[in-house]
VEXDREN-2710 file (C-alpha; in Angstrom, 1 decimal):
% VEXDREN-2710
k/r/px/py/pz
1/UNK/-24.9/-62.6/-28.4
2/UNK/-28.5/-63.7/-28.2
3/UNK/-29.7/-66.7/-30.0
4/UNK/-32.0/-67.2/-33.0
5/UNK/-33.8/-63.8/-34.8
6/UNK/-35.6/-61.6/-33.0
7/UNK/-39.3/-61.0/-33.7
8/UNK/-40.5/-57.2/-33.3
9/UNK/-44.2/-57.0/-34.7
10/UNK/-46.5/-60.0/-35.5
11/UNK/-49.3/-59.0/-37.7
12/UNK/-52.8/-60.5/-36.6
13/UNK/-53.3/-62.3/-39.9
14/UNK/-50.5/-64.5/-40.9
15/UNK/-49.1/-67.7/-39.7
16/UNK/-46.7/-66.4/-36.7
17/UNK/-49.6/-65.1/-35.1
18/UNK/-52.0/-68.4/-36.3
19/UNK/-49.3/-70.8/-34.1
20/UNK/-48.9/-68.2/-31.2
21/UNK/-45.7/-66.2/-31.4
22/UNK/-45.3/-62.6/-30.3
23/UNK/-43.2/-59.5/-30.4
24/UNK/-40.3/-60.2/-28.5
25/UNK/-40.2/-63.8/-29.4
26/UNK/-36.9/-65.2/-30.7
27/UNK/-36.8/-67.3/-33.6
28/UNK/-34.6/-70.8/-32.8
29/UNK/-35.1/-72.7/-35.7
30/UNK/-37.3/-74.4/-38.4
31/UNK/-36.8/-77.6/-39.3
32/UNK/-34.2/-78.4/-37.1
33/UNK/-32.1/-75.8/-38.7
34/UNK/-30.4/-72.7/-36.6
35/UNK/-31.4/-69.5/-37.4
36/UNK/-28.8/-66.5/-37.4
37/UNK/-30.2/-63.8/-39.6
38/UNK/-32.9/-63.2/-42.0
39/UNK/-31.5/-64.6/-44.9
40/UNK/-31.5/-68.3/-43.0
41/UNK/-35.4/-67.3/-42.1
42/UNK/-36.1/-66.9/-45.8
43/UNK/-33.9/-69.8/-46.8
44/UNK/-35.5/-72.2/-44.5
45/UNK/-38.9/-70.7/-44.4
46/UNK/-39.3/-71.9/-47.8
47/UNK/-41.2/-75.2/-46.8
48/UNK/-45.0/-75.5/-46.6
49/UNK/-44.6/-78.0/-43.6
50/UNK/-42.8/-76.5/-40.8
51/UNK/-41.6/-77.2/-37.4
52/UNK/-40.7/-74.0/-35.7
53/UNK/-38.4/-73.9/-32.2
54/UNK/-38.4/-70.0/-30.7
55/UNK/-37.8/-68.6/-27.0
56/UNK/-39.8/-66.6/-24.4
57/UNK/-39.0/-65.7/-21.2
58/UNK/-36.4/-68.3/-21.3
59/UNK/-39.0/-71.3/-21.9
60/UNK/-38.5/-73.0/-25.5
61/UNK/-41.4/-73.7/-27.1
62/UNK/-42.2/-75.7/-30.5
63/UNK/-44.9/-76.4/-33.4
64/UNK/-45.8/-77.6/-36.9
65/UNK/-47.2/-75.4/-39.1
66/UNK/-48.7/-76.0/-42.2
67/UNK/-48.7/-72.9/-44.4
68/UNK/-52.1/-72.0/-46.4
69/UNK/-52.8/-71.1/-50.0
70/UNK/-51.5/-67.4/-50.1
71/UNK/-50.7/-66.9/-46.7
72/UNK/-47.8/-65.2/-45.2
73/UNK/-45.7/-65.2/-42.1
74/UNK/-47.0/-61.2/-41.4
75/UNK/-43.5/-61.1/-39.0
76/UNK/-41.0/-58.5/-38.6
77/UNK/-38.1/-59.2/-37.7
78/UNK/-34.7/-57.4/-36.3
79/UNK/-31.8/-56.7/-38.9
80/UNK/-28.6/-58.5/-38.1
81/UNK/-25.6/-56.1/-37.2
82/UNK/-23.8/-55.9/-40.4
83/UNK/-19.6/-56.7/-39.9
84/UNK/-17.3/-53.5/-40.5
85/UNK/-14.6/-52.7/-43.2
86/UNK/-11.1/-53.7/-41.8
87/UNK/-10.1/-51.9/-45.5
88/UNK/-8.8/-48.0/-45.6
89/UNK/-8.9/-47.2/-48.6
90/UNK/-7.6/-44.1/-50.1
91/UNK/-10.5/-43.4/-51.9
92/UNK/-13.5/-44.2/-49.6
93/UNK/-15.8/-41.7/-49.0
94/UNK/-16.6/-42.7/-45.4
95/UNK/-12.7/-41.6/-44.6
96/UNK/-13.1/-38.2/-46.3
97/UNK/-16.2/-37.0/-44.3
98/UNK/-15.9/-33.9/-42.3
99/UNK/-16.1/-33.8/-38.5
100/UNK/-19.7/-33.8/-37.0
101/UNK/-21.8/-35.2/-38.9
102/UNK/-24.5/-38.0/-37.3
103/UNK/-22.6/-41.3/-36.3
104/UNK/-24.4/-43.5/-38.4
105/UNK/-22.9/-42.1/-41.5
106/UNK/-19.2/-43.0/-39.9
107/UNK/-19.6/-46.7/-40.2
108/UNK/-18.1/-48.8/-42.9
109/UNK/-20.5/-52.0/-43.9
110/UNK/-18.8/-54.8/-45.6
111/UNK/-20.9/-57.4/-45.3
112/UNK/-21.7/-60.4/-47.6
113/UNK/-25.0/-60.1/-46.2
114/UNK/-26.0/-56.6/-47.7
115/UNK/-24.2/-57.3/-50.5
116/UNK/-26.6/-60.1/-51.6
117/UNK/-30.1/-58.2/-49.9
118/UNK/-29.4/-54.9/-51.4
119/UNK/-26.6/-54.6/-53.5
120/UNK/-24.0/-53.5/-51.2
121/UNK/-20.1/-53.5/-52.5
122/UNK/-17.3/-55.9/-50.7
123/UNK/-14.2/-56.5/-51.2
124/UNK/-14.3/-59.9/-49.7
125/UNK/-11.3/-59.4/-47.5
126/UNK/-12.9/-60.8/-44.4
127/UNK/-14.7/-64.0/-46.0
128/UNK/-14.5/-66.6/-44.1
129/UNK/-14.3/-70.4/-45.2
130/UNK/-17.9/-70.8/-43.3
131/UNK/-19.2/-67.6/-45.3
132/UNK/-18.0/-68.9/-48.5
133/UNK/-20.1/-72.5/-48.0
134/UNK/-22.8/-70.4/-46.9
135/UNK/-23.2/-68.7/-50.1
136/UNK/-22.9/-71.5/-52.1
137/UNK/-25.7/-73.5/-50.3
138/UNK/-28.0/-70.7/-49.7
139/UNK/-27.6/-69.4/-53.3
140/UNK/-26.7/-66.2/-52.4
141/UNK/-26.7/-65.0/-56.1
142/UNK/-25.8/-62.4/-57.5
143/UNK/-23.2/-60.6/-55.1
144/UNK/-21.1/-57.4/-55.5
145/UNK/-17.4/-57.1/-55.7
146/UNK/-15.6/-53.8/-55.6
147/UNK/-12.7/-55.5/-57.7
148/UNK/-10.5/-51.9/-58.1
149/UNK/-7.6/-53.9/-59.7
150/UNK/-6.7/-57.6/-60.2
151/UNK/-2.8/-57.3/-59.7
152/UNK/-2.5/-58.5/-55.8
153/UNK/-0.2/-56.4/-54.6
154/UNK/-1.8/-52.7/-56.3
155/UNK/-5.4/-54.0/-54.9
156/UNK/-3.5/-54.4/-51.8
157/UNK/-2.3/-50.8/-51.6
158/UNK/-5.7/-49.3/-53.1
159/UNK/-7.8/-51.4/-49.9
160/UNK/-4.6/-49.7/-47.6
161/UNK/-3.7/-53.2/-46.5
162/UNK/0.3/-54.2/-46.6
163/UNK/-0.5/-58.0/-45.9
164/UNK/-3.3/-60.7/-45.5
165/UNK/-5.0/-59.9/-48.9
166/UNK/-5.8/-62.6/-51.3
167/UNK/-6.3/-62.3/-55.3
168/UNK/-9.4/-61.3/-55.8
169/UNK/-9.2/-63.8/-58.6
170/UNK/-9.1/-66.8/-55.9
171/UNK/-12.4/-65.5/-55.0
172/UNK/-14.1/-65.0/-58.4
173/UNK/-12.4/-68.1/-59.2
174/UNK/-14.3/-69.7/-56.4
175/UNK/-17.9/-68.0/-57.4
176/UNK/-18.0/-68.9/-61.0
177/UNK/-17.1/-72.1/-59.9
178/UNK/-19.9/-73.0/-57.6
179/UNK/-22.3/-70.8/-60.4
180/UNK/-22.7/-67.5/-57.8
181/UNK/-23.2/-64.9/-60.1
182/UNK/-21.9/-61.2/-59.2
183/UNK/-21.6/-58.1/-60.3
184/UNK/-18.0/-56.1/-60.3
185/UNK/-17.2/-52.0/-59.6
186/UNK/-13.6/-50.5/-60.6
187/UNK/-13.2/-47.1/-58.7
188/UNK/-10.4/-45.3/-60.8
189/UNK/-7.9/-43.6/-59.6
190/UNK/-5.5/-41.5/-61.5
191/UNK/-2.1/-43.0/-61.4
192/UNK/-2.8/-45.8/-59.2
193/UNK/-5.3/-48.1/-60.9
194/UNK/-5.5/-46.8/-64.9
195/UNK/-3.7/-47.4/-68.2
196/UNK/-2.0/-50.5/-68.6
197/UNK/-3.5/-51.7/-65.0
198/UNK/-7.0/-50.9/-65.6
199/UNK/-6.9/-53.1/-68.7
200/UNK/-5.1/-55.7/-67.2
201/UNK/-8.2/-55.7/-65.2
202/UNK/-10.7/-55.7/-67.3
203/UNK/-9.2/-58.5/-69.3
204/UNK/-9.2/-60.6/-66.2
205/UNK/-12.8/-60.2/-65.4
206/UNK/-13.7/-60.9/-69.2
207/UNK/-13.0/-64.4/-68.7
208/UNK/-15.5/-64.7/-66.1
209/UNK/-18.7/-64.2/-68.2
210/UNK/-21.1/-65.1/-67.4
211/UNK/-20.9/-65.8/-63.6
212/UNK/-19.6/-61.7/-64.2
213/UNK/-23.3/-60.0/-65.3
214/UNK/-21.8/-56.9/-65.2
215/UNK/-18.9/-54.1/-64.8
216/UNK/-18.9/-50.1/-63.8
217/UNK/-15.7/-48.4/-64.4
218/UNK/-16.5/-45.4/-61.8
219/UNK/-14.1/-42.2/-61.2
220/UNK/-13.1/-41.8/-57.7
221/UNK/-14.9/-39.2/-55.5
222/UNK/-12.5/-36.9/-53.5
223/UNK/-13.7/-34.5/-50.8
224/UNK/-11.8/-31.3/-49.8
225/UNK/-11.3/-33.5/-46.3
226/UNK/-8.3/-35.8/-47.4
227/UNK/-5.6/-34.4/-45.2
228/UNK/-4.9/-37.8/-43.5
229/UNK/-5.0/-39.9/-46.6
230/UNK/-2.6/-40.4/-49.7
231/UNK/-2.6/-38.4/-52.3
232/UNK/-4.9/-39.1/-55.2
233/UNK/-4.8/-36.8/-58.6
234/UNK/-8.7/-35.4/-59.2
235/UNK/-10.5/-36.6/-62.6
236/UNK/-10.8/-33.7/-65.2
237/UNK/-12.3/-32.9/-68.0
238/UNK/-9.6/-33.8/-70.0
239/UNK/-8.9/-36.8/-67.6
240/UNK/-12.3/-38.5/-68.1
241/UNK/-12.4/-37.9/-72.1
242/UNK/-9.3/-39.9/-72.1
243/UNK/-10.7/-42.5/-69.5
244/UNK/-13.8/-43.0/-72.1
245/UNK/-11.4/-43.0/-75.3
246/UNK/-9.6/-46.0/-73.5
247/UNK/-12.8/-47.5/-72.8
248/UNK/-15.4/-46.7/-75.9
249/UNK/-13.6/-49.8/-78.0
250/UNK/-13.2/-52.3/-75.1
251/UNK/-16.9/-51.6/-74.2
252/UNK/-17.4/-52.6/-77.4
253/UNK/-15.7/-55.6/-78.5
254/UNK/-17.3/-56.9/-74.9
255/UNK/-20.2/-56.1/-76.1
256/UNK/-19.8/-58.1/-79.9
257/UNK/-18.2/-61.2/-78.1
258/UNK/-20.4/-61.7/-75.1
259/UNK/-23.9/-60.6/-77.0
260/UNK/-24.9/-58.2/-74.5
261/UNK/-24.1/-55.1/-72.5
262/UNK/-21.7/-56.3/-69.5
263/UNK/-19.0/-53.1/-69.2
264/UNK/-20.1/-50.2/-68.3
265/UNK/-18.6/-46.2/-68.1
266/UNK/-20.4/-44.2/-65.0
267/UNK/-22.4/-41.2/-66.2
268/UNK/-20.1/-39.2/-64.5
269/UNK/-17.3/-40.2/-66.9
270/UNK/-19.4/-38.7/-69.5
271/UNK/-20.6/-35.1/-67.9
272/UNK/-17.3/-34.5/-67.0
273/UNK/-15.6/-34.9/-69.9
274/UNK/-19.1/-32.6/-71.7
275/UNK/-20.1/-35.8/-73.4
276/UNK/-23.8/-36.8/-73.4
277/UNK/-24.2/-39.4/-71.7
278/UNK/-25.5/-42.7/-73.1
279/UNK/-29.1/-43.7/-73.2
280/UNK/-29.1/-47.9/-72.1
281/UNK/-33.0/-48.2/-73.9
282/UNK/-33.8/-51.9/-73.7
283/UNK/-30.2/-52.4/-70.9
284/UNK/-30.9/-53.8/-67.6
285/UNK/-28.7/-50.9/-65.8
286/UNK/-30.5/-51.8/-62.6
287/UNK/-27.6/-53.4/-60.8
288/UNK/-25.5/-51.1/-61.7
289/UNK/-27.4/-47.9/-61.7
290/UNK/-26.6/-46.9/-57.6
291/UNK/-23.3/-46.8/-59.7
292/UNK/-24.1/-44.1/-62.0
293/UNK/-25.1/-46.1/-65.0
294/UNK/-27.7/-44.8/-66.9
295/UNK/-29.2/-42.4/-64.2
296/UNK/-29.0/-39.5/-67.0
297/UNK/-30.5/-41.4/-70.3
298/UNK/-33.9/-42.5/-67.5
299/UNK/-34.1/-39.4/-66.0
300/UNK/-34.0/-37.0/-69.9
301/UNK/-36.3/-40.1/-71.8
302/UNK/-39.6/-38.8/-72.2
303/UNK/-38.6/-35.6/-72.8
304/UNK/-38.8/-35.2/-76.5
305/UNK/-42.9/-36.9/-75.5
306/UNK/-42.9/-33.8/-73.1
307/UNK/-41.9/-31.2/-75.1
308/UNK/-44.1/-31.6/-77.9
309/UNK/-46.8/-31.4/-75.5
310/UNK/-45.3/-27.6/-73.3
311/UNK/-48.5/-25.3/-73.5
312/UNK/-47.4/-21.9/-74.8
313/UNK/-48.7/-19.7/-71.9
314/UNK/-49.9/-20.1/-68.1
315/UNK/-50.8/-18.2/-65.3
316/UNK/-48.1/-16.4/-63.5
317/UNK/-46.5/-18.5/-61.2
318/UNK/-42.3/-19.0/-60.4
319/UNK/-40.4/-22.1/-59.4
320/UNK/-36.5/-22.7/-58.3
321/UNK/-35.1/-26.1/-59.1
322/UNK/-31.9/-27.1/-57.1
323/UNK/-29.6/-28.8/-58.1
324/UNK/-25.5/-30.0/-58.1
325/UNK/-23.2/-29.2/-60.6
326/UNK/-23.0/-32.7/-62.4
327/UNK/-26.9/-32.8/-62.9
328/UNK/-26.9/-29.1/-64.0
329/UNK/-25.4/-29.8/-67.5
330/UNK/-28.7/-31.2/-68.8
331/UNK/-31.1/-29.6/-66.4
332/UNK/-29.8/-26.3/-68.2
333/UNK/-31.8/-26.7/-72.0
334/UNK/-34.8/-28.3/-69.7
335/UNK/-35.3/-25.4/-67.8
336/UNK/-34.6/-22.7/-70.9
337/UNK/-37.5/-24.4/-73.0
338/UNK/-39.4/-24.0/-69.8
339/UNK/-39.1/-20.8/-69.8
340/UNK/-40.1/-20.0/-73.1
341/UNK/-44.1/-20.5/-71.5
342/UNK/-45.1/-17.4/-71.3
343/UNK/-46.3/-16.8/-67.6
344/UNK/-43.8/-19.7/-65.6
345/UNK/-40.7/-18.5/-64.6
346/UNK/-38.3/-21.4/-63.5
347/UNK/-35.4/-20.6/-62.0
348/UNK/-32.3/-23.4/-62.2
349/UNK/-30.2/-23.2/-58.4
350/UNK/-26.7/-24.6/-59.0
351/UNK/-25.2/-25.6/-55.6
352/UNK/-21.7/-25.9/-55.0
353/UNK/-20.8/-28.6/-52.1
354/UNK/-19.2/-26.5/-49.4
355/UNK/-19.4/-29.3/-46.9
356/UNK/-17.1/-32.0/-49.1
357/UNK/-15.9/-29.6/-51.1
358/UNK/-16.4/-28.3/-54.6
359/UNK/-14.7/-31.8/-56.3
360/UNK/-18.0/-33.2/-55.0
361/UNK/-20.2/-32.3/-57.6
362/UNK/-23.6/-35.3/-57.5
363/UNK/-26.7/-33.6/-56.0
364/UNK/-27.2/-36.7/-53.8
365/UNK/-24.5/-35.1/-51.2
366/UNK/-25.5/-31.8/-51.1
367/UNK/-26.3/-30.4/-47.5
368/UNK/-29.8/-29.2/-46.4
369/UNK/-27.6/-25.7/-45.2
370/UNK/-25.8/-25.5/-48.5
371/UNK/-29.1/-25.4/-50.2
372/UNK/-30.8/-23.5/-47.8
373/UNK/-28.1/-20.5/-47.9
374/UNK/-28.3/-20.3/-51.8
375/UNK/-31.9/-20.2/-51.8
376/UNK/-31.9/-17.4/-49.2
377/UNK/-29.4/-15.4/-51.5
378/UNK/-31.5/-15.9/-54.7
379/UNK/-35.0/-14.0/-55.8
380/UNK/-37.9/-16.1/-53.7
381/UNK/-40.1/-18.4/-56.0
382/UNK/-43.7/-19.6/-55.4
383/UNK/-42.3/-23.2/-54.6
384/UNK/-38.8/-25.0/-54.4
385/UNK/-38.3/-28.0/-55.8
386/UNK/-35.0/-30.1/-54.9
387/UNK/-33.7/-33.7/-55.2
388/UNK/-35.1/-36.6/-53.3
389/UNK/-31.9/-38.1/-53.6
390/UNK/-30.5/-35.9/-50.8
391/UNK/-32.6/-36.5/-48.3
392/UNK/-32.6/-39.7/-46.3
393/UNK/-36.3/-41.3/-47.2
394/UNK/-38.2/-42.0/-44.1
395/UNK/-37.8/-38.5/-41.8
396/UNK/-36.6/-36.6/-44.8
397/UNK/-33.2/-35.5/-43.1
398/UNK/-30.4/-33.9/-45.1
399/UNK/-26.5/-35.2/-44.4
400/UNK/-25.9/-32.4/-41.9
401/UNK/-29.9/-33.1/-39.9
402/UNK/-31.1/-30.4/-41.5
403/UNK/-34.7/-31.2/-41.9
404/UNK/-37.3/-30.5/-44.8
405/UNK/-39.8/-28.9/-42.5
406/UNK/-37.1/-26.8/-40.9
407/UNK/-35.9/-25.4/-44.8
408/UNK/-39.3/-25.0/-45.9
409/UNK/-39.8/-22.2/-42.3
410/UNK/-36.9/-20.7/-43.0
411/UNK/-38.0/-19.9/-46.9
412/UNK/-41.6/-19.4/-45.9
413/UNK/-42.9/-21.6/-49.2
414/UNK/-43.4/-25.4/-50.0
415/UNK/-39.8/-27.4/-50.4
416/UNK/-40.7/-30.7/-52.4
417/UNK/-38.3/-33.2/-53.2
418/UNK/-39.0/-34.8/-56.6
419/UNK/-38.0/-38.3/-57.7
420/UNK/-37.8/-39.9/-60.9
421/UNK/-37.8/-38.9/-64.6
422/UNK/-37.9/-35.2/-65.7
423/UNK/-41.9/-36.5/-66.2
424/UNK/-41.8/-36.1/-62.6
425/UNK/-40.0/-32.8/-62.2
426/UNK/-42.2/-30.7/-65.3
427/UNK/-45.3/-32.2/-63.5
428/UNK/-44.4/-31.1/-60.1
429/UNK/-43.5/-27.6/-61.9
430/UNK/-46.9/-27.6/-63.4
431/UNK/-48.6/-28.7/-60.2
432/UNK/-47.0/-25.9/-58.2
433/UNK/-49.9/-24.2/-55.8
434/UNK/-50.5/-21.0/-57.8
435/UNK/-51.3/-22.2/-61.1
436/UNK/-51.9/-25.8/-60.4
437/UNK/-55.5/-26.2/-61.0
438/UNK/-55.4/-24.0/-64.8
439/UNK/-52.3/-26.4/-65.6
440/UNK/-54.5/-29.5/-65.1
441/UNK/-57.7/-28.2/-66.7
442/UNK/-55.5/-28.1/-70.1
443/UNK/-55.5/-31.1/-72.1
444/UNK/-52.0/-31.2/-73.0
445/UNK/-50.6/-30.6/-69.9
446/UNK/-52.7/-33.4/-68.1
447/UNK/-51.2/-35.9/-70.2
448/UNK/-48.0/-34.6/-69.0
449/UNK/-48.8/-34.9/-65.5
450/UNK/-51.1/-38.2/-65.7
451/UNK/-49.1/-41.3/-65.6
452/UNK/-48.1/-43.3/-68.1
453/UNK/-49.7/-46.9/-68.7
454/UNK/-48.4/-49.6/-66.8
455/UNK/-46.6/-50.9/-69.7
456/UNK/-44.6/-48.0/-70.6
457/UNK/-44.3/-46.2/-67.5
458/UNK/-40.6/-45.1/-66.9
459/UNK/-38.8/-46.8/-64.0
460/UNK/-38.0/-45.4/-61.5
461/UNK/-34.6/-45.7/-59.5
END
């Protein structure tokens, strides 16, 4: 293993390229400290005075720097490889993917690491005594902890391990202790980890507020490719309105004893049981909303401001909106008032996951071929809007490689993923190329489609 951080790009204003380093250099260290990752380079870069050690062509080399008013390092530098799950557990999705897929999506991260850069889950399994001093004297705060159950031996047989697994309350023990904050995730599975065991766990990560900032009580995700693993009982409808009944008054006492929102039910919880689902106005849900949490109330919030505002007639023009099951239940009463313009014709297409499986029901894992064969079998429409949550961002691939560009041949009409609030999706409807430039032109649809000021605009995920 090479030593130090590889630089890849120096930018020509900043002070890497002011003191002489290049692509391809390799970070030693500053101050006299060893570098490993990115996180030491942050950590240590923090100085204004600085002695940096780095490597070329096997020659060391070494300078004091003296960082200006407002300027930056304008380096790039290479991600560390992140260290793989030794878990199998029943419920991870990475295990109940289908053959053939691209190999990236095969590996299993669990890596302090991500956990702290972007919000990755661990268990904390493989934690080493080194990692755990690391954390505290980098401040690597807040983490998250997939915590599934605090009873040893049941977390052991929901992380598929028979031995070497500590409490997970040594290690939350250990946290609160040294003031790392983190944030907690229970994946529930029926008959293994609810009832009496689920609130033996929440009452166990009570206590730790507020190192604990928050909880998500998630229902597990089971694809139609589980052959190999144990058998785990799907959620139903009826399943989840228990699950919420159990939950709705411990959610709330939490809530009157800790003065603020720390437990939290997934969406998903609620639109399976044909609940709406709570609106967290005012919450910080960020944390917790790759969970779930909240991803309903943000994206149907201005749409009582929207509605007021629908224009009563436009030019002809037709749009289909794709979507999963899950998001369909309040897509549905968007896309009927919709309709009522006289003129736009919006067409809702519900996709059913063929390549997990119909238990899979999120739109974020639905398969560029799965969408393409249901838009192929449906009326054609003017443009076809879908979610950009099924795409991966930067070469807008779908799960199976299907690409955007390749769809949007295939239809013979624009594909455009939309982001965000419903603001987003009625303005991209409005905005579609036949009728685009009349929508605009009207008063009250332009305040639809402009942005909202800075200080109210809705976040988006």
């Amino acid at each position: 293993m090479s030593p130090g951080v590889l630089i890849t790009k120096v930018e020509p204003a900043g002070a890497a390229a002011r003191i002489g380093l290049r692509a391809g250099d390799r970070l030693l260290s500053l101050n006299g400290h060893p570098l490993g990752d990115q996180i030491d380079v942050q950590f240590y870069s923090a100085a204004r005075r600085l002695r940096v050690k780095w490597l070329r062509n096997g020659v060391e080399s070494e300078r004091g720097v003296c960082l200006r008013p407002g300027e930056g390092w304008g380096w790039e530098l290479e991600p560390f490889a992140p260290r793989r799950c030794n878990n199998r557990c029943p419920f991870c999705f990475v295990l109940q993917l289908p053959r053939g897929l691209r190999r990236a999506l095969y590996f299993r991260d669990e890596d302090y690491r991500l956990s702290f850069l972007y919000g990755h889950y661990i268990t904390g399994t493989n934690l080493m005594a080194g990692d755990l001093e690391r954390i505290v004297r980098q401040r690597l705060s807040p983490l998250y902890i997939s915590v599934h159950a605090t009873d040893p031996q049941l977390r052991a047989r929901l992380l598929g391990r028979t031995f070497g697994v500590p409490p997970i309350t040594e290690l939350l023990d250990f946290l609160a202790a040294h003031d790392i904050q983190f944030h907690a995730q229970i994946v529930v599975c029926p008959d293994w980890n609810d009832g009496a065991a689920l609130l033996q766990t929440l009452a166990d990560l009570r206590r730790y507020h507020p190192a604990l900032r928050s909880v998500a009580v998630v229902p597990v995700g089971l694809t139609a490719h589980r052959a190999h693993l144990p058998r785990i009982r799907p959620v139903t409808p009826r399943y989840a309105a228990a699950t919420l009944e159990l939950l709705a008054p411990i959610m709330r006492q939490w809530q009157r004893a800790l003065g603020e929102r720390v437990l939290f039910a997934a969406d998903e919880w609620y639109l399976r049981a044909g609940l709406p689902a709570p609106d967290y106005r005012g919450v910080d849900i960020a944390p917790q909303f790759e969970n779930g949490v909240g991803m309903v109330g943000q994206f149907l919030r201005p749409w009582r401001q929207i509605e007021r505002r629908l224009p009563r007639r436009l030019p002809s023009g037709s749009v289909a909106v794709v979507t999963g099951v899950s998001a369909s239940v309040f897509l549905k009463p968007i896309v009927r008032r919709l309709n009522k313009i006289a003129g736009l014709r919006v067409r809702l297409i519900v996709v059913c996951n063929r390549l997990f499986g119909p238990t899979v029901t999120v739109s974020g894992l639905l398969a560029g071929r799965d969408i393409l064969d249901a838009l192929l079998s449906c009326p054609r429409a003017d443009r076809y809007l879908l979610p950009a949550n099924c795409l991966r961002p930067w070469d807008h691939l779908f799960l199976d490689d299907l690409s955007l560009e390749q769809m949007a041949d295939r239809l013979g009409k624009p594909v455009v993923p939309v982001e965000g609030t419903c603001r987003e999706l009625v303005s991209t409807v409005f905005c579609s190329a036949d009728f685009g430039r009349s929508c605009l032109a009207n008063e009250s649809i332009s305040m639809i489609v402009r942005p909202l000021p800075a200080q109210s605009k809705e976040p988006h995920p």
